[in-house]
N, C-alpha and C positions, 0 to 999 in steps of 0.2 A: 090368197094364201094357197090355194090348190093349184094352182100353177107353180106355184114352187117347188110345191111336195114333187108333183107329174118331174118336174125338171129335175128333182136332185134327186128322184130316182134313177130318170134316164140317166144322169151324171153320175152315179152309180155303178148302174149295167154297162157301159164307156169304160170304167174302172174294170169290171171286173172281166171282159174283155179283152183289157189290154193286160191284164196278170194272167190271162188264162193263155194269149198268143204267147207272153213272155216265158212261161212254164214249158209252154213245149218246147221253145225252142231251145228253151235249157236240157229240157229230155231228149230231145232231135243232134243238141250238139254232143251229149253222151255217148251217143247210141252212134253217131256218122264216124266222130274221133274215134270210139274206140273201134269201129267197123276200117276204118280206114288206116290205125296203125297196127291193127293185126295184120292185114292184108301185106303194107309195105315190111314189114317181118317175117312173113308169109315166103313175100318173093325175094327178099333180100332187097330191097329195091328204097336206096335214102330218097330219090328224089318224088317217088310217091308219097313220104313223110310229110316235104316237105309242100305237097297238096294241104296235107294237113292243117301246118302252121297258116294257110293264106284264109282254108277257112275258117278256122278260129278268129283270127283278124276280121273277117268280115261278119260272121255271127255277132262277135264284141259287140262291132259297131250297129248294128242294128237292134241290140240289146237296148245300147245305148239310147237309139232311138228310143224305143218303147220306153223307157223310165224316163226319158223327159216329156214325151205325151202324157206320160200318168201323171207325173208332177202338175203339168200344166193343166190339167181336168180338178187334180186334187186340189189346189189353190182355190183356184176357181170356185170348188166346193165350200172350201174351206170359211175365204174371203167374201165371198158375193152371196150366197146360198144362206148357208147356217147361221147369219148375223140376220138374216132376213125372216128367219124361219125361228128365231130365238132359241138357236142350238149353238152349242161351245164343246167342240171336241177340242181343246188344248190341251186337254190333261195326255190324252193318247200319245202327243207328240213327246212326253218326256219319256214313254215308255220302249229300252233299248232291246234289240236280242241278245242273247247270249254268245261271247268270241266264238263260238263252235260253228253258230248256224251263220258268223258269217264269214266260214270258210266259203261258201257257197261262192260268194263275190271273186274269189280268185281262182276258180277250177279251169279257167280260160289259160292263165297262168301255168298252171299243176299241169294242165295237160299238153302246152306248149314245153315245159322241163321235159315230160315224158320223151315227146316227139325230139328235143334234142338229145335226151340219152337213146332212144333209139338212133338218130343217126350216126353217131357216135360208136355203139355197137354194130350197125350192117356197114359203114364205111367211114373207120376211124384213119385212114390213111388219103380222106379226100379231104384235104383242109377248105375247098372251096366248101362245102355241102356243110360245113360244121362252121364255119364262118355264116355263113346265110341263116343257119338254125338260129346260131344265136341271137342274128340280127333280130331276123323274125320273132323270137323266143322275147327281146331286149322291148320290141314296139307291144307286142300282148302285156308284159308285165307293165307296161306305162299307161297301157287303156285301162288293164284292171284297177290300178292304183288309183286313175282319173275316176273313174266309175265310183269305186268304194269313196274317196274322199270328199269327190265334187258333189256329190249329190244333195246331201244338207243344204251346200252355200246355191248349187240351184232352184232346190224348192225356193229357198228365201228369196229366190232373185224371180220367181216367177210370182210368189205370193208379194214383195214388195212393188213390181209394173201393175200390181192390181188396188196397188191404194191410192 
């Protein structure tokens, strides 16, 4: 039995790890976007903007990452651990946040609109550069959306390969 506890601590400290790298890089992409679209407003300059939109695209994705390593630590916990340990966290899993806190999930989003109304404002007479925002602008709102919606059906899909 003390091998379990030892292990679903470590399984734990893994967790909280991977919410703590997750956090910053939420504060990290805050703080770069909005460092980054002052700047291109600063200099007039859309195609420094459009720095912006590539790294938002890429933060996403590596979001992404980390919330399916946390899934797949948390199953794990869930499934293999706590049934072992005579623990039942089920109740927790019906409990939702609030629509506000999960604006959170689309600030990827919010801040890609931003970056195309700034291009829009420093050079609304380059249709190439406002074409590409939105492109760009069009692929962040589809990752957000995958992000916010898939997540449920992949925990399920990682807690189910564990039965």
């Amino acid at each position: 039995m003390e091998n379990y506890i030892t292990e679903y601590n470590n399984m734990w400290n893994k967790l909280n790890t991977i919410a703590e790298h997750h956090n910053n890089l939420f504060i990290f992409t805050l703080t770069s976007s909005g460092a980054i679209l002052t700047y291109a407003l600063q200099q007039n300059n859309s195609y420094m903007a459009l720095v912006n939109m590539i790294i938002l695209i890429l933060l996403r994705c590596r979001v992404m990452n980390y919330r399916d390593e946390y899934y797949q630590v948390l199953a794990y916990i869930r499934k293999v651990l706590e049934p072992k340990m005579g623990l039942d966290s089920k109740k927790l899993r019906n409990l939702r946040n609030t629509k506000v806190a999960n604006l959170q999930y689309f600030i990827y989003a919010i801040f890609g609109f931003g970056t195309v109304l700034e291009c829009i404002l420093i050079d609304k007479s380059n249709t190439f550069i406002i074409v590409i925002s939105i492109a760009f602008f069009i692929v962040i709102v589809l990752l957000d959306v995958y992000y916010y919606f898939y997540s449920k059906k992949l925990y399920e899909k990682y807690e189910h390969k564990l039965n």
